[in-house]
N, C-alpha and C positions, 0 to 999 in steps of 0.2 A: 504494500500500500504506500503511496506515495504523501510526504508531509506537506502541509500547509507551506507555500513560499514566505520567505517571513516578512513582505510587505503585510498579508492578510492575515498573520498571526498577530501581528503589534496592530492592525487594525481590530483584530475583534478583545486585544486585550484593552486597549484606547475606549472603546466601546462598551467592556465592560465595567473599568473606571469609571466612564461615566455616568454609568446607571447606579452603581456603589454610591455615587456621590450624591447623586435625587435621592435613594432611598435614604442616605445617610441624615440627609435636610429634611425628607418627609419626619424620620423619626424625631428628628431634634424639636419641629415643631409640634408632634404630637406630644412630647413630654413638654414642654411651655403650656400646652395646653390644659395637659390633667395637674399640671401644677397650679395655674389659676384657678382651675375650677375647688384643687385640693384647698387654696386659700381662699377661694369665697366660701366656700363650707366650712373649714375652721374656726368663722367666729362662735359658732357652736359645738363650745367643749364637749358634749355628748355626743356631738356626731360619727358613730364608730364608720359611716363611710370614708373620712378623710385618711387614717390609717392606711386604708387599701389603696386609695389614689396613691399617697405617698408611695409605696411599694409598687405598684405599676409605675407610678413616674422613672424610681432609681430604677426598675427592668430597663424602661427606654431608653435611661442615659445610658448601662451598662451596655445594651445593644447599640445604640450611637458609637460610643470608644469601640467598640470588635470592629464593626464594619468599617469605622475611619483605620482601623490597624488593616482590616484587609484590604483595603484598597491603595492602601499605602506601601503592602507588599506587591503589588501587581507594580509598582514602580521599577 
């Protein structure tokens, strides 16, 4: 089997990058987002939802950091 020439390799790695990097932004903004909503709910100390927000917020950032790492290995 014959390999990819490597203009179309660093193109579909370029191309992968880039889609790394939307998802990377999508998620950054989905974690701003369950963080606002975690602090509009906060002003009520009873609210045992804001706990969980918080927790899905840090998953998101945690997923932000891996994906900026692997897209930063495709370098």
């Amino acid at each position: 089997m014959r390999s990819l020439p490597f203009s179309r390799h660093t193109a579909a790695m370029d191309s992968d990058a880039a889609e790394l990097s939307s998802i990377t932004t999508v998620v950054s903004d989905l974690a701003q987002r369950v963080a606002s909503v975690a602090d509009r709910r906060g002003v009520d100390p009873d609210d045992p939802i804001v706990a969980r927000l918080h927790e899905i917020e840090r998953s998101l950032v945690t997923a932000q950091r891996r994906l900026r790492d692997v897209a930063r290995a495709l370098d």
